[in-house]
BAFI-3210 file (N, C-alpha, C; in Angstrom, 3 decimals, decimal comma, padded with zeros to 6 digits):
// residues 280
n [1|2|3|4|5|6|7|8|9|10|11|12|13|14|15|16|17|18|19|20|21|22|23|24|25|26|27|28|29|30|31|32|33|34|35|36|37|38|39|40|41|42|43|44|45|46|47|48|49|50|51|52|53|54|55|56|57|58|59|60|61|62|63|64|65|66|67|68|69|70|71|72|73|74|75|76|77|78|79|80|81|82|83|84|85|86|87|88|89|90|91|92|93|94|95|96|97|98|99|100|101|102|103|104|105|106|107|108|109|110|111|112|113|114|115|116|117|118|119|120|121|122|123|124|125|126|127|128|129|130|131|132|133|134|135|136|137|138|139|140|141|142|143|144|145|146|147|148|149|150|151|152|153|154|155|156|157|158|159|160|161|162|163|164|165|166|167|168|169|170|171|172|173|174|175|176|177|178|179|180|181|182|183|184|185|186|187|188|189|190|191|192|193|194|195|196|197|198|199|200|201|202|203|204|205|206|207|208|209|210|211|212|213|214|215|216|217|218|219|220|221|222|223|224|225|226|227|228|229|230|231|232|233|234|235|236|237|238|239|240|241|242|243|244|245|246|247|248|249|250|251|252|253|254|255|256|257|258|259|260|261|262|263|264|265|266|267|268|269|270|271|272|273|274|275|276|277|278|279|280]
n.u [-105,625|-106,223|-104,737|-105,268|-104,534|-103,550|-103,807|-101,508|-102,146|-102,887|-100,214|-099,685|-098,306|-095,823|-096,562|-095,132|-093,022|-092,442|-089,050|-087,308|-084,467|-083,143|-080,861|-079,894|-078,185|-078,258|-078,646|-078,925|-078,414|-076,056|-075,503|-076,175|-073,692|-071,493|-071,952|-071,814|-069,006|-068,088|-068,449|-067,434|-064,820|-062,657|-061,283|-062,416|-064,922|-063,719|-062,900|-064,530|-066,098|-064,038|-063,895|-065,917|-065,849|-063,261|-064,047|-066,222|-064,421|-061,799|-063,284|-064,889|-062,566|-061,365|-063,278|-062,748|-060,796|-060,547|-060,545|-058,261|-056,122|-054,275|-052,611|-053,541|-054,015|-052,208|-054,839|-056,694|-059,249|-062,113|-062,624|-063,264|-065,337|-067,772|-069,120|-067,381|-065,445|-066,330|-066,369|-063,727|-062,260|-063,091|-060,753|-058,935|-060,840|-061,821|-059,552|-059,284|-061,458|-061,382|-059,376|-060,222|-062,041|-060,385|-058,880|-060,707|-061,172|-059,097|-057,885|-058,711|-057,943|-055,186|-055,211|-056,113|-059,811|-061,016|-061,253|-062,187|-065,098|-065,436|-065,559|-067,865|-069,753|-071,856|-072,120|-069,620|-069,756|-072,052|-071,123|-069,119|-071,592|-072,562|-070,789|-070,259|-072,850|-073,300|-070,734|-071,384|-073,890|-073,531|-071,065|-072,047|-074,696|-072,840|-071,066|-073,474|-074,492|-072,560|-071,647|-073,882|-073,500|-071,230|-072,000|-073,510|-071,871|-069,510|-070,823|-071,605|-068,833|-068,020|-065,573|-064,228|-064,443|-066,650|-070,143|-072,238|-074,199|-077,742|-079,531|-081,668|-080,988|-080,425|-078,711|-077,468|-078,598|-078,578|-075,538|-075,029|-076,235|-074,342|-072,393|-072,615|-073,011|-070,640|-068,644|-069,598|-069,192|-066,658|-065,687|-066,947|-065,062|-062,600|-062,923|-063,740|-061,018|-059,746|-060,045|-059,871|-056,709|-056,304|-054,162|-053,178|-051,454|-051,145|-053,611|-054,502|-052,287|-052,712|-055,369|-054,710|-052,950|-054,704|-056,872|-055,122|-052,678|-052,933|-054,325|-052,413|-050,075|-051,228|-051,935|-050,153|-049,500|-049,785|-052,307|-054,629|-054,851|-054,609|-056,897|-058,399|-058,590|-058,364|-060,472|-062,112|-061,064|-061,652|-061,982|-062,232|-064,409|-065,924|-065,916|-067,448|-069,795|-070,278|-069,774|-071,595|-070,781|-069,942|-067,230|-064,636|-063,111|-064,118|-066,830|-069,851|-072,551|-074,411|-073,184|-070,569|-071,535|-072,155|-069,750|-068,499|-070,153|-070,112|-066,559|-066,980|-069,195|-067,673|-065,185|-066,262|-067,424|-065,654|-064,001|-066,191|-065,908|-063,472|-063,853|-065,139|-063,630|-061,111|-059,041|-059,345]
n.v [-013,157|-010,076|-007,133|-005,073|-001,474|000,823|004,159|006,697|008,774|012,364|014,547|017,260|020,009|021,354|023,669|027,296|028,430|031,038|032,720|034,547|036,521|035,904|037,332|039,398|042,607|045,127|048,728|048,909|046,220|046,424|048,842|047,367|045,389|046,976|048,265|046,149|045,457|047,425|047,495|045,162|045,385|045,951|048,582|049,952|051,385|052,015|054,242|055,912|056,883|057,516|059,996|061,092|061,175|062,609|065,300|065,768|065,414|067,124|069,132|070,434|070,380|072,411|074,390|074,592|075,937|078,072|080,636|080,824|081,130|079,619|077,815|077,565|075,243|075,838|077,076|075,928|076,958|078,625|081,492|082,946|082,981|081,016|079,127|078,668|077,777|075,018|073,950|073,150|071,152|070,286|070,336|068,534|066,330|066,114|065,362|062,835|061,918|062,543|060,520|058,205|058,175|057,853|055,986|053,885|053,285|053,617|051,448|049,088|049,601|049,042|046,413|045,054|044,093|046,017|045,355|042,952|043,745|045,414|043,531|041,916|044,131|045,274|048,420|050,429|053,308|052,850|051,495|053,611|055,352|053,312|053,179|055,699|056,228|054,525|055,734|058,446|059,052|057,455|059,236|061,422|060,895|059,782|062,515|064,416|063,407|064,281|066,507|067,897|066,922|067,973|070,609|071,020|070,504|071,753|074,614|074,836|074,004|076,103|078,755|081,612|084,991|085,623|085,591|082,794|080,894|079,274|076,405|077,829|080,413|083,075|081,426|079,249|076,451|076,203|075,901|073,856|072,267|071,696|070,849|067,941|068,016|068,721|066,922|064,530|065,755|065,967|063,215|062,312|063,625|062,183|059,873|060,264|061,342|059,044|057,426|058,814|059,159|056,428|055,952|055,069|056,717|059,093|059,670|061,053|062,395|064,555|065,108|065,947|068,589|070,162|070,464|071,397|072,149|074,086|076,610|077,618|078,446|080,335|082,305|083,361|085,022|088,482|090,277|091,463|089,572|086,534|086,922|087,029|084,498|082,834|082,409|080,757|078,031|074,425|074,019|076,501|077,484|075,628|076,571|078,955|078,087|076,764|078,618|081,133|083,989|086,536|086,884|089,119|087,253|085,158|083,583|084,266|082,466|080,783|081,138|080,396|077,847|077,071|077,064|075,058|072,431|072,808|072,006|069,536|067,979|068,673|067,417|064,574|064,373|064,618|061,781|059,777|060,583|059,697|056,705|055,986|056,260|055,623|052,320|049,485]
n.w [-182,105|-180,978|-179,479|-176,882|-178,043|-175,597|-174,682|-173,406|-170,698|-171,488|-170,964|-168,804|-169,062|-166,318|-164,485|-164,512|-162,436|-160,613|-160,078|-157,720|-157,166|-154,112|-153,596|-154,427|-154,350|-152,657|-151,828|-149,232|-148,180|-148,431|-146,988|-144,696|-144,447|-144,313|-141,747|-140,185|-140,425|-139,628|-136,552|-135,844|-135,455|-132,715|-132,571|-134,178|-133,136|-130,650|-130,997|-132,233|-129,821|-128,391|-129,540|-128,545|-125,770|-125,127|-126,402|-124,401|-122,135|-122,107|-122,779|-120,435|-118,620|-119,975|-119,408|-116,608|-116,504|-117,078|-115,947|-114,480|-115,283|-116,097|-119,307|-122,336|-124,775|-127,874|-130,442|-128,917|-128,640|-130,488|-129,171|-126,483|-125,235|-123,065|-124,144|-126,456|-124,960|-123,539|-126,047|-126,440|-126,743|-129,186|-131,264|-130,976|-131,233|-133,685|-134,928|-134,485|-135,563|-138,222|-138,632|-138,608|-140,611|-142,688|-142,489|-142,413|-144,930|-146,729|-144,842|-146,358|-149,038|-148,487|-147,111|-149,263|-149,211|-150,259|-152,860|-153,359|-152,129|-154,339|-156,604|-155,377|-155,169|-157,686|-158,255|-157,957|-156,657|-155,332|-152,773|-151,476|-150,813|-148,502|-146,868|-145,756|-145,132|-142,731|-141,157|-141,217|-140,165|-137,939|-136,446|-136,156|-134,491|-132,156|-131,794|-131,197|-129,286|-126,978|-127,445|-126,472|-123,324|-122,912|-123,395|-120,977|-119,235|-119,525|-118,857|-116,191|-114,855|-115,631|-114,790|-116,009|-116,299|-118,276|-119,278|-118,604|-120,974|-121,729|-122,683|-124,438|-124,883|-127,639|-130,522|-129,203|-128,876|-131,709|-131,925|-129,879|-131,643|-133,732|-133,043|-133,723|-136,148|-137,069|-136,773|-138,051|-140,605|-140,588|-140,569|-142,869|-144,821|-143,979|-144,687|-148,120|-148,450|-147,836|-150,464|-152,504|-152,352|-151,468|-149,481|-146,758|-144,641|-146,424|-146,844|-144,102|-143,361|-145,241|-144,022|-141,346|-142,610|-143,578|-141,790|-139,265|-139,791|-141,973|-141,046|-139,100|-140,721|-142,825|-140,836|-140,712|-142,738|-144,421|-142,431|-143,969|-146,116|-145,054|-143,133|-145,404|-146,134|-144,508|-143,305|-144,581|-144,636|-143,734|-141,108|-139,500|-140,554|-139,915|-136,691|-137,025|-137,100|-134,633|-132,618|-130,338|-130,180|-132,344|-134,260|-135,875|-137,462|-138,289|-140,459|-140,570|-138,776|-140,196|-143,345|-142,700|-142,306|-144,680|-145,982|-144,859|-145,559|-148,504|-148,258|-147,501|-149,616|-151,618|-151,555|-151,027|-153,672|-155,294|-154,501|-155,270|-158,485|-158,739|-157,837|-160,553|-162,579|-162,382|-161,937|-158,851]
ca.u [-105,867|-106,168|-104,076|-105,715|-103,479|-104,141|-103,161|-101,409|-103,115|-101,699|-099,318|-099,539|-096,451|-095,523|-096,679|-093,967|-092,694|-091,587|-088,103|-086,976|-083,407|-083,404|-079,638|-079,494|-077,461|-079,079|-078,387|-079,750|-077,634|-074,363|-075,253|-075,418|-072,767|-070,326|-071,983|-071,275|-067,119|-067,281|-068,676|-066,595|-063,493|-063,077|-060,867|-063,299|-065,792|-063,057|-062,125|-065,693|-066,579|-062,845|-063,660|-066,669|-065,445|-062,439|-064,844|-066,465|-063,052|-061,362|-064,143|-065,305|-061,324|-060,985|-064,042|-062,822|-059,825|-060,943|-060,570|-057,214|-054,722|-053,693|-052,712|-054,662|-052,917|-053,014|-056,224|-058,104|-060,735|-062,514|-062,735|-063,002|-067,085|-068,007|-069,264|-066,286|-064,418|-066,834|-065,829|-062,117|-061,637|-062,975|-059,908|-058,655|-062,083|-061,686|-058,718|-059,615|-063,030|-060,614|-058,306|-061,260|-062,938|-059,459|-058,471|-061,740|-061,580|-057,150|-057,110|-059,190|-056,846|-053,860|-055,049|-056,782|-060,473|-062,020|-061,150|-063,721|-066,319|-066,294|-066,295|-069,489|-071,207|-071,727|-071,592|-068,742|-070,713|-072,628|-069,753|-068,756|-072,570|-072,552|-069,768|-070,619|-074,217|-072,421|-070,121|-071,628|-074,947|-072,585|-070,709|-073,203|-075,179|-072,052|-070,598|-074,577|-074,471|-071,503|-071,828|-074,851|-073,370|-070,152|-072,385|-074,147|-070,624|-068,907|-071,414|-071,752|-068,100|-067,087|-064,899|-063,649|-065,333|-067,807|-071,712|-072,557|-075,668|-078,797|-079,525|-082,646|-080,456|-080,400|-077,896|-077,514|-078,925|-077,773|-074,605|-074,658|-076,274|-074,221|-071,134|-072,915|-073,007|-069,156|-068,416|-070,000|-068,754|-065,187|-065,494|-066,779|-063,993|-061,421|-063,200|-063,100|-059,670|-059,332|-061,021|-059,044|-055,148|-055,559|-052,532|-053,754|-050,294|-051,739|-055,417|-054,288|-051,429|-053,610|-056,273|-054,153|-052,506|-056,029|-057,502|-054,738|-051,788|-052,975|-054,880|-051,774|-049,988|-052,453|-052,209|-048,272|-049,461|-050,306|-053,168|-055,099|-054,522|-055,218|-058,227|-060,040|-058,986|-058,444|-061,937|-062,567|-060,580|-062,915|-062,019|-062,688|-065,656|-067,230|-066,247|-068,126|-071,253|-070,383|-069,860|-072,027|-070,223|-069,497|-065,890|-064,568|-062,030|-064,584|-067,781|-071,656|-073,060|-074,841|-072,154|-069,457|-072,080|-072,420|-068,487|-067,959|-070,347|-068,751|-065,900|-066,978|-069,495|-066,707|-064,697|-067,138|-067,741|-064,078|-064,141|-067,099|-065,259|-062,307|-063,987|-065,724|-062,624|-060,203|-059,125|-059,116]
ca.v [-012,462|-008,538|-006,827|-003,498|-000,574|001,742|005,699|007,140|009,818|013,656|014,978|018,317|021,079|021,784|025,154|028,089|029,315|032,154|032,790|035,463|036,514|037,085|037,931|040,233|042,961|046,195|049,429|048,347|045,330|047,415|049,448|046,549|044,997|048,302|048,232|045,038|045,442|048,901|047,156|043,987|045,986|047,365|050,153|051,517|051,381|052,854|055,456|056,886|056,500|058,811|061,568|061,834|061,532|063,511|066,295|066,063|065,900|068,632|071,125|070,197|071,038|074,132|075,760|074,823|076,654|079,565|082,001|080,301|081,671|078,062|078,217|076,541|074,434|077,004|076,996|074,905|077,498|079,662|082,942|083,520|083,077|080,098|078,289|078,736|076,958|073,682|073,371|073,668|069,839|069,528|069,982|066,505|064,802|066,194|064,568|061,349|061,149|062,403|059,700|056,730|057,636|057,473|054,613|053,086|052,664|053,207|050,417|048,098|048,905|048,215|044,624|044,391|043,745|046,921|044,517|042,165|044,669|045,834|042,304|041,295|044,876|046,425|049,650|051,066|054,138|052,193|051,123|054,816|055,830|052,646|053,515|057,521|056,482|053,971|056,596|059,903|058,426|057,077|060,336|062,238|060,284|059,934|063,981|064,928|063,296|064,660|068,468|068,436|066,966|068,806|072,199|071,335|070,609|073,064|075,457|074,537|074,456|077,513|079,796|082,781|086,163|085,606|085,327|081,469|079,779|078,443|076,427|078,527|081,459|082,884|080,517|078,544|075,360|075,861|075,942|072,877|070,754|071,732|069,826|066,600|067,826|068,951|065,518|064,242|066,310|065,796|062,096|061,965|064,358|061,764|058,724|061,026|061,206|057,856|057,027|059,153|059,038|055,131|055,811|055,854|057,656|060,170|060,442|061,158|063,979|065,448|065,685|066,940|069,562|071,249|071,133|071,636|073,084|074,853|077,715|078,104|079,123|081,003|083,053|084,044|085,798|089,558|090,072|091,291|088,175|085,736|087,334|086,821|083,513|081,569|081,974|079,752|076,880|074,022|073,983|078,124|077,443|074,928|077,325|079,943|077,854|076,669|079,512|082,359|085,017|086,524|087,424|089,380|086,484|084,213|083,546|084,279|080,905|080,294|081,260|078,880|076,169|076,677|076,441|073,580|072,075|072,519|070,896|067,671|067,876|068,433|065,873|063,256|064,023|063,933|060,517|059,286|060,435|058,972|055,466|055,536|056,655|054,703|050,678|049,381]
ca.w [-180,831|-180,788|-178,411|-177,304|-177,269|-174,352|-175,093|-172,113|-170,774|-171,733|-170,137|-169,010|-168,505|-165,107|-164,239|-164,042|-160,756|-160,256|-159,303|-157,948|-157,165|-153,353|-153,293|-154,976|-154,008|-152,465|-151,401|-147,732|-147,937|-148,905|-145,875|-143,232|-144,541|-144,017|-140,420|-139,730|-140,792|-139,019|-135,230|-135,627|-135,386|-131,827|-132,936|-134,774|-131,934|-129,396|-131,763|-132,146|-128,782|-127,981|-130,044|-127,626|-124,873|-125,677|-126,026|-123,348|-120,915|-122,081|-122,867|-119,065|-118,098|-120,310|-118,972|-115,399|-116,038|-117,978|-114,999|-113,392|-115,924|-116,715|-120,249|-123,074|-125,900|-128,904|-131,299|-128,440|-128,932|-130,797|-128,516|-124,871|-124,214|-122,249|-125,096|-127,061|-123,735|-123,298|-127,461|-126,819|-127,151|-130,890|-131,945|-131,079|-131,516|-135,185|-135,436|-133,814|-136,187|-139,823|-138,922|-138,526|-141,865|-143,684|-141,860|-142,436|-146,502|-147,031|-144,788|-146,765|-150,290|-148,222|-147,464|-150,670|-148,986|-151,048|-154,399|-153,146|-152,029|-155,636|-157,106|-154,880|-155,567|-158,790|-158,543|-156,767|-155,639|-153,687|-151,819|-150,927|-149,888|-147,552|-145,878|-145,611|-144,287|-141,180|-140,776|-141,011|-138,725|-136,257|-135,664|-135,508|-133,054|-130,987|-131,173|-130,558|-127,464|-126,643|-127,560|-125,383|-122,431|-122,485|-122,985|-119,437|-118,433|-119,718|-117,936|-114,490|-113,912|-116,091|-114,223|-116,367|-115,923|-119,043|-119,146|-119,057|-121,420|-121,106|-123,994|-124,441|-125,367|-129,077|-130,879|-128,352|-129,950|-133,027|-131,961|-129,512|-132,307|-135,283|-132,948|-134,335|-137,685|-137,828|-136,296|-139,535|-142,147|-140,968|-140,833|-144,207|-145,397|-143,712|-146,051|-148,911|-148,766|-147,848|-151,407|-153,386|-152,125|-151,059|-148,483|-144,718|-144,434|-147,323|-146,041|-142,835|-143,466|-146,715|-143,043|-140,888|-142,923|-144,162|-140,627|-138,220|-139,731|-142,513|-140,300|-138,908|-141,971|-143,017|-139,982|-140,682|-143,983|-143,697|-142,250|-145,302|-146,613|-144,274|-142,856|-146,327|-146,709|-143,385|-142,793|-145,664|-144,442|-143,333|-139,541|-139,104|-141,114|-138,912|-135,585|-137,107|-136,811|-133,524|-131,807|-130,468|-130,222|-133,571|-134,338|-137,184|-138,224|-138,863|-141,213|-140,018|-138,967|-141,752|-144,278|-141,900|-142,169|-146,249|-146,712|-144,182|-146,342|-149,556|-148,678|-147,543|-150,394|-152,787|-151,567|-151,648|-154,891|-155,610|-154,605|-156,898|-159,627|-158,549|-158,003|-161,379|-163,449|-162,097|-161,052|-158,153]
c.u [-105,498|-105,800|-104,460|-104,850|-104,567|-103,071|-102,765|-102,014|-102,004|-101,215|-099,108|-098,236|-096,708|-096,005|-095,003|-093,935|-091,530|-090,315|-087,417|-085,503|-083,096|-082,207|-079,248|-079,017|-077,975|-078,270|-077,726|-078,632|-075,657|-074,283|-075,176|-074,438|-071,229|-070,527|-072,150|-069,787|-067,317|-067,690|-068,215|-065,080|-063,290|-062,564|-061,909|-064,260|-064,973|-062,718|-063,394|-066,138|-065,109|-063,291|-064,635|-066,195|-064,077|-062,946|-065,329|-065,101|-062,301|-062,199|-064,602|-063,774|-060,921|-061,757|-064,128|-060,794|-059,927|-060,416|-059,151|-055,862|-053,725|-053,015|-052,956|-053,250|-053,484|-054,112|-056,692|-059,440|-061,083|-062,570|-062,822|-064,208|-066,979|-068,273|-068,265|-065,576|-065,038|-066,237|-064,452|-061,715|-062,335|-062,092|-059,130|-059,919|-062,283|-060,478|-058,870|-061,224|-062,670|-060,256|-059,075|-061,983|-061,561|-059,011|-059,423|-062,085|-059,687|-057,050|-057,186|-057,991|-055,885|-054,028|-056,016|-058,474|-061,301|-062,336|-062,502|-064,951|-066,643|-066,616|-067,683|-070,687|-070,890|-071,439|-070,931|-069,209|-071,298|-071,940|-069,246|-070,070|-072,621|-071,954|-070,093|-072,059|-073,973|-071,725|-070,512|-072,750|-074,050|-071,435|-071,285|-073,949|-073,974|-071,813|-072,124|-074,330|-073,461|-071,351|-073,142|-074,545|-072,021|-070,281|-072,648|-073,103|-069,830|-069,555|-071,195|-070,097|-066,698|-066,355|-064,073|-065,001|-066,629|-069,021|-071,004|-073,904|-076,470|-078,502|-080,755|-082,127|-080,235|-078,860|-077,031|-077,442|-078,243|-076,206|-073,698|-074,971|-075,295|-072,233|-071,027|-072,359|-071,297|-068,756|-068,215|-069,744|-067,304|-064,803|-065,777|-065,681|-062,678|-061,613|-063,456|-061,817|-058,850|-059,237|-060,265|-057,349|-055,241|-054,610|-053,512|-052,766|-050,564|-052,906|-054,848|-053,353|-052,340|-054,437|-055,941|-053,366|-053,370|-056,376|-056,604|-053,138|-052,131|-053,740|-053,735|-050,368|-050,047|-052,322|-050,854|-048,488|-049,832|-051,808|-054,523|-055,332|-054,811|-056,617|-059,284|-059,844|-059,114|-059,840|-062,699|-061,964|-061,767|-063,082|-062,295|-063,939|-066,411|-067,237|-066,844|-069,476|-071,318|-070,041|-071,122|-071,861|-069,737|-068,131|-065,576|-063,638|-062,504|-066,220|-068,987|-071,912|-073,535|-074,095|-071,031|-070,236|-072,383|-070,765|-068,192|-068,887|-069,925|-067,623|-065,680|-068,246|-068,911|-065,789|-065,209|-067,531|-066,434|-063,952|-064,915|-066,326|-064,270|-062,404|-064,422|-064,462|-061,592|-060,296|-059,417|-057,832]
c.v [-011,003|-007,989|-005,757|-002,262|000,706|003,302|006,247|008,105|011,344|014,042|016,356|018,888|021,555|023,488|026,229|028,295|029,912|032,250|033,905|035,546|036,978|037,494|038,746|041,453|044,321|047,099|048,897|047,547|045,496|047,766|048,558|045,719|045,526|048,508|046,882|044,840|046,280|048,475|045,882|044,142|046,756|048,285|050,731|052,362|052,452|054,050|056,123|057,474|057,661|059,489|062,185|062,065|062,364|065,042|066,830|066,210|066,631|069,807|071,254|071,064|072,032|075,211|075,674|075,408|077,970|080,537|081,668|080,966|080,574|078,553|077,164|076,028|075,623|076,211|076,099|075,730|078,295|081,379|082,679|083,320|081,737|079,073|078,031|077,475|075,405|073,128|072,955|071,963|069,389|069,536|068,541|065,922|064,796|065,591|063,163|061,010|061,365|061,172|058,236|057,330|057,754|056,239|053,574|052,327|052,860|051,769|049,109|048,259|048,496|046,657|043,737|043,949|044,902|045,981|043,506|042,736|044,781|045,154|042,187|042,833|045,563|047,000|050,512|051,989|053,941|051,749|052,364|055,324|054,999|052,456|054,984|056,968|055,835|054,871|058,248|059,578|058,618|058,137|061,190|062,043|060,811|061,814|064,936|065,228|063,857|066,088|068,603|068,384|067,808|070,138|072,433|071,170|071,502|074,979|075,621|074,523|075,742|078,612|081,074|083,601|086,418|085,411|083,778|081,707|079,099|077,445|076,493|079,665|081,677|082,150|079,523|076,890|074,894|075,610|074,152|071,758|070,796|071,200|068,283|066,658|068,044|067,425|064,845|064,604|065,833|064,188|061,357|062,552|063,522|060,475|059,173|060,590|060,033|057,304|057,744|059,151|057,113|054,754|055,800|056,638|059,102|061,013|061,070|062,715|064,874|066,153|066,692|068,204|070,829|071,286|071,812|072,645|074,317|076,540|078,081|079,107|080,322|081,869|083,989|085,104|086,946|089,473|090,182|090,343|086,982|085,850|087,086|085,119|082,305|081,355|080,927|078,496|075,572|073,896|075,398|077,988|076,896|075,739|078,307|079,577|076,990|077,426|081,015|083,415|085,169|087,069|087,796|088,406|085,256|084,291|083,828|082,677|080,488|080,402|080,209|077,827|075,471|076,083|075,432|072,630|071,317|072,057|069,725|067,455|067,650|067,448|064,651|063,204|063,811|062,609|059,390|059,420|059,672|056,820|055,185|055,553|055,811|053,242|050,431|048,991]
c.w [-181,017|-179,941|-178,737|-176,704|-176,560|-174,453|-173,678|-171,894|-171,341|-170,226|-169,621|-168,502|-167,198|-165,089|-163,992|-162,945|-161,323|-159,599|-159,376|-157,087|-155,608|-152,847|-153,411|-154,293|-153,802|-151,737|-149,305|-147,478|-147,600|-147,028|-144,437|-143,406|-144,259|-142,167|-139,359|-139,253|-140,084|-137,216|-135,260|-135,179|-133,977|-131,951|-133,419|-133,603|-130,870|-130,054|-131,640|-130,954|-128,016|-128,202|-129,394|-126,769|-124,518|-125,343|-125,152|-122,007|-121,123|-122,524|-121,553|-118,175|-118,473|-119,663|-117,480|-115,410|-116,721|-117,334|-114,149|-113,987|-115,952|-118,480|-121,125|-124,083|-126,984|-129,728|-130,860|-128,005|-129,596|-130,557|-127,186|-124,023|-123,872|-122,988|-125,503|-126,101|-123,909|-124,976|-127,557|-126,883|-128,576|-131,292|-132,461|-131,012|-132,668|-135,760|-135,495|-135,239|-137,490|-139,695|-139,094|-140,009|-142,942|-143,289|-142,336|-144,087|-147,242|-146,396|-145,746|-148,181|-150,212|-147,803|-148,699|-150,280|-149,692|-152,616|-153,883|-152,780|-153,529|-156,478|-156,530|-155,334|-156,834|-159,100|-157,498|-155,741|-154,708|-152,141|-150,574|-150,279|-148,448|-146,851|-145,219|-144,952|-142,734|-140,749|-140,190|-139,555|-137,617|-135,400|-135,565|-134,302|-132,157|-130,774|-130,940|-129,365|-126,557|-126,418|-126,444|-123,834|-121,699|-122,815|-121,526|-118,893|-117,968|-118,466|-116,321|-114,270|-114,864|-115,185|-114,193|-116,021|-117,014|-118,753|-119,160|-119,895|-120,700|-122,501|-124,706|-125,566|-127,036|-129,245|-130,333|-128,821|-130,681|-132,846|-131,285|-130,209|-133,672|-134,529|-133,577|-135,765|-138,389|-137,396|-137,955|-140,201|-141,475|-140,844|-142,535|-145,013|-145,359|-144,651|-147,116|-149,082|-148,763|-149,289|-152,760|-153,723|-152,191|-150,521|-146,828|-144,473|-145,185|-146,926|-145,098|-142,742|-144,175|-145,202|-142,066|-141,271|-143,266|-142,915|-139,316|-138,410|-140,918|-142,412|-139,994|-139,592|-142,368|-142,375|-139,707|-142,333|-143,496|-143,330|-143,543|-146,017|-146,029|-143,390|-143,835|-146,482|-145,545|-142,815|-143,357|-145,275|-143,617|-141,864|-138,827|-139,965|-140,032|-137,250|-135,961|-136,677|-135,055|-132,730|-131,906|-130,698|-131,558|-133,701|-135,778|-137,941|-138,788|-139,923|-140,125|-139,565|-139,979|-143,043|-143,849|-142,266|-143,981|-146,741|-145,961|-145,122|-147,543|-149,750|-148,165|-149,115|-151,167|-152,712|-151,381|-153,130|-156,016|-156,213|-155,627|-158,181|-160,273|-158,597|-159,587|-162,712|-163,230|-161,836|-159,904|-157,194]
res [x|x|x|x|x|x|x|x|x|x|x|x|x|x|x|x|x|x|x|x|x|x|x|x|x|x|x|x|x|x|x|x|x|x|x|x|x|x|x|x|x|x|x|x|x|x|x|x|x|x|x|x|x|x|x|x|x|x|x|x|x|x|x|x|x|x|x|x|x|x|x|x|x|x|x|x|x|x|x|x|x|x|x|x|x|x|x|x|x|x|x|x|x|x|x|x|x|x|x|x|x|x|x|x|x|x|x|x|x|x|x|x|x|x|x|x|x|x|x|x|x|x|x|x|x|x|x|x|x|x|x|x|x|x|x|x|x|x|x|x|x|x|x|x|x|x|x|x|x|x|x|x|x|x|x|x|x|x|x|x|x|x|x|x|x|x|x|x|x|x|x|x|x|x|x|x|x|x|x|x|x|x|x|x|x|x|x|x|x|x|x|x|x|x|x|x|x|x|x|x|x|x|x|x|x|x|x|x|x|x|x|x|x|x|x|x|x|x|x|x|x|x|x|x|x|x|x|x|x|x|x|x|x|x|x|x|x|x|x|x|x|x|x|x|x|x|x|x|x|x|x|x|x|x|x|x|x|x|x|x|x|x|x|x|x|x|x|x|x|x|x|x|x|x|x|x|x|x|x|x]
***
């Protein structure tokens, strides 16, 4: 009896599929992940959200006492014009918006949650843009809105003997939008420093000593001397570009707006260096 063998049939190979990686770890991803941590926190939220309104309630109360012979807190303004007055509360909303971008990346090395950021992403850098793009955005937006409404504020119940603004008027504008942009440079300047000291106690003094006491300083040297250089400091830099009125103790606008610049530029790039050179 012949038993007939039967050939199985062939077998063919499974086709490839494609697989692609969709975790992978992106700029984009960096950045909603930093604005996720930075609106889960309500400090942070109430802190941004101060340095506006801050602004707006005492540049509203300086320029309704302008003409009363009240007396101001020193260096809560620039000069004497009407503008100058509605500004006279950046001082503390520049403090309030240093102290949230050092706060915002010191705090993480003091409970150790930056060590896992830089495990899950690559490249550290990324880390520092995606924080600086949540940050800088978000004070900007907010001290926009803010400089505009505490110009129309400021106006209407100004009461020293100065002209008031339209915000028509030459430098006008420029002046009420470039409150956004100091907003923003001095919040990145305060995560900067966050990024390089790793103290919130460090960031924080290092901030306040360059913006708030070191003008004052500065201003005990002869004049000669402090006239060429306090203009350079980054908080008489950025009133040069927010104010109209030009004064000889400070920069041109456009020269104020190149060195305020420069040093949040330079200290962000500080930082980079600082992340790539160093541990964590």
């Amino acid at each position: 009896m012949s038993v007939a063998l039967t050939t199985p049939p062939p077998t063919t190979a499974p086709a490839a599929v494609a697989v692609t990686d969709e975790r992978r770890v992106t700029q984009r991803s960096v950045v909603v992940a930093e604005w996720i941590k930075f609106r889960s926190v309500r400090s942070n939220v109430i802190a941004l959200a101060s340095a506006g309104v801050v602004l707006v309630l005492f540049g509203t109360l300086f320029s309704s006492l302008a003409g009363s012979g009240e007396a101001l807190p020193p260096n809560a303004t620039a000069g004497t014009d009407s503008l100058s007055m509605s500004f006279g509360g950046m001082n503390l909303s520049q403090l309030v918006l240093g102290v949230l971008g050092a706060v915002f990346v010191a705090g993480e090395y003091t409970t150790g949650m930056i060590r896992t950021m830089f495990a899950a992403v690559a490249g550290r850098v990324s880390i520092l843009r995606g924080k600086a793009v949540v940050l800088g955005v978000s004070s900007w937006i907010v001290m926009t809105i803010a400089s505009v409404a505490v110009f129309f504020a400021g106006q209407a119940v100004y009461a020293g003997d100065g002209a008031t603004y339209a915000l028509t008027d030459p430098g006008v504008l420029r002046a009420v939008l470039g409150g956004g942009v100091y907003g923003a440079g001095i919040v990145l300047m305060g995560l900067a420093l966050g990024f390089v000291l790793r103290s919130t106690a460090a960031a924080i003094g290092t901030l306040v000593a360059t913006l708030m006491i070191a003008p004052g300083l500065v201003g005990l040297l002869p004049d000669s001397v402090s006239e060429s250089i306090g203009k350079y400091l980054p908080s008489n830099a950025g009133q040069a570009f927010l104010a109209v009125e030009r004064s000889d103790t400070l920069l041109s606008s456009s020269a104020g707006f190149a060195v305020f610049a420069a040093w949040a530029i330079g200290l962000m790039a500080a930082a980079v260096i600082v992340l790539r050179r160093r541990d964590a």
